[in-house]
C-alpha positions in Angstrom: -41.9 -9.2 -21.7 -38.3 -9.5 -22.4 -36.6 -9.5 -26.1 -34.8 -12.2 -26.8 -31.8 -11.3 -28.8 -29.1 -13.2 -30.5 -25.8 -12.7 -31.8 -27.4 -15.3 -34.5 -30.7 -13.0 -35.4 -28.6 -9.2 -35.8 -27.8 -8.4 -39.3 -24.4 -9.0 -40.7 -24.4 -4.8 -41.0 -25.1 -4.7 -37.1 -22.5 -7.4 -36.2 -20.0 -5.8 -38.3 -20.8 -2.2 -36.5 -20.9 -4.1 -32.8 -18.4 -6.5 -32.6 -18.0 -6.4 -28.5 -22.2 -7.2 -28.1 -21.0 -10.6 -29.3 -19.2 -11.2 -26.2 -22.1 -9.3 -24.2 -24.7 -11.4 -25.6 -22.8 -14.9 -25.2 -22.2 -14.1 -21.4 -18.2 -13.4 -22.1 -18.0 -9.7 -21.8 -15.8 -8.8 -19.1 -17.3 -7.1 -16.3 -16.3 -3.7 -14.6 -15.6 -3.9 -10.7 -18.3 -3.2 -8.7 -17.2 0.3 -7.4 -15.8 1.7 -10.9 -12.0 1.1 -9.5 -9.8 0.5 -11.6 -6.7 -2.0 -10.7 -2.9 -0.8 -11.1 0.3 -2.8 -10.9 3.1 -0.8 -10.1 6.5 -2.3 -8.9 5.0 -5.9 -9.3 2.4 -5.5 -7.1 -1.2 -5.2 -7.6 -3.3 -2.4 -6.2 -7.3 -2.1 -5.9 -7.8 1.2 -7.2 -5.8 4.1 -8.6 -6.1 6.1 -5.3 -4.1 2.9 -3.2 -1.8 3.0 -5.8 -0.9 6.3 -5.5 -0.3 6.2 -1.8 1.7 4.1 -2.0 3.9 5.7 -4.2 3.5 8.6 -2.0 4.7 6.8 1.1 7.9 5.2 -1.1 8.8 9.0 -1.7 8.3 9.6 1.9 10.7 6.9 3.2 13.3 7.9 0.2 12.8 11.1 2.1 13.6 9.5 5.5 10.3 10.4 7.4 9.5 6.3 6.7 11.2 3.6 8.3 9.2 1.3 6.8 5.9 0.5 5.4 3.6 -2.9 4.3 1.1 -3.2 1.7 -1.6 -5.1 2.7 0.0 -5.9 6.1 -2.1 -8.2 8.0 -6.0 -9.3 8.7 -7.4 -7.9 12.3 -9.9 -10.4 13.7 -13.3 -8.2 14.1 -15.2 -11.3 15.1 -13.9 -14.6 15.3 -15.9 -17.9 13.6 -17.8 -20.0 15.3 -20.6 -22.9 14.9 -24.1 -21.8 14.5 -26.3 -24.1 17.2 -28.9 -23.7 14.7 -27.9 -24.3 11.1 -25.1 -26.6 12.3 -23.5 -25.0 10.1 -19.6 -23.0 10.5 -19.7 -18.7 10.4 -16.8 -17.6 9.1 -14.9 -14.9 11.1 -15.4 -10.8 10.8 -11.9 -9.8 9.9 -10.3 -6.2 8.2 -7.3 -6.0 6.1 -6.5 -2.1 6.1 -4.4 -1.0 3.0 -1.0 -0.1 4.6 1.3 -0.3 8.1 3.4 2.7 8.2 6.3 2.8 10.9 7.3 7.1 11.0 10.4 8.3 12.1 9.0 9.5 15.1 8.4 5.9 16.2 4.5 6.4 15.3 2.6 3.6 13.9 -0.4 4.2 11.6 -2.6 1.8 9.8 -4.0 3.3 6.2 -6.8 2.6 4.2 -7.5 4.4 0.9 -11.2 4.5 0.6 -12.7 6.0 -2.8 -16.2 5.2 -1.2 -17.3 3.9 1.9 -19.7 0.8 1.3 -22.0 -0.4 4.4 -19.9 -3.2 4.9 -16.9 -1.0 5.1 -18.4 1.6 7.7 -19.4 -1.7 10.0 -16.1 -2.8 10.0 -14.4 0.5 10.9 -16.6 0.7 13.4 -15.7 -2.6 14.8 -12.1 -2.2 14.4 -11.8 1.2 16.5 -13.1 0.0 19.4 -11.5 -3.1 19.4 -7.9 -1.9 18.4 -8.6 1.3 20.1 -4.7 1.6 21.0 -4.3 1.6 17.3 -3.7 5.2 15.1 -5.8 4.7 12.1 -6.1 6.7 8.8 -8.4 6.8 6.4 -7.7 9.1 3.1 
């Protein structure tokens, strides 16, 4: 049996001492991501989690530093799978695709695709998978 509880039926000494459960019980309360990451801006852009963020600061020291030619956040979306029409639902299947974090061009000429990873979902260890043996001539990081 569940409680029902309203902002309406708490005493005025329990709203006053809980003034967020208002917004919890009315449905507004703002909800944490899903994965506890927490979303920086830094230099106008917008990163997914603290740990992206930081790489990519690291990777701005690292081309002030001249072993970085250049480097992209959020470069481009790989096609793991490409969408197509389901013969039995009638119905359109959106492509597979994976969006790694960064593009780094090295000094050296090397080219390595990044992905900061603070955990690795089931859906994320699929698409890895996918990726390295498609783009198998690719370098790929994960940190």
């Amino acid at each position: 049996m569940r409680l029902a509880i309203s902002w309406e039926n708490l005493s005025p000494d329990c709203q006053r001492r809980n003034k967020r459960l208002k917004d919890e019980l009315s449905g507004k309360a703002e909800k944490g991501a899903k994965y506890n990451n927490v979303k920086v801006q830094l230099d106008g852009m917008v990163f997914d989690s603290k740990k992206e963020a930081a790489k990519y600061g690291e990777l701005v020291l690292l081309k002030r530093a001249g072993e970085v030619i250049d480097f992209k956040h959020h470069p481009k979306a790989f096609v793991l799978q490409h969408g197509y029409m389901c013969q039995q639902t009638k119905k359109w299947v959106k492509p597979i695709t994976y969006t790694p974090d960064f593009w780094v061009l090295y000094a050296d000429g090397s080219e390595v695709w990044i992905d900061t990873k603070g955990y690795r979902t089931e859906v994320y260890k699929i698409k890895i998978k996918l990726f390295r043996e498609k783009y198998s001539d690719l370098i790929f990081e994960e940190c």
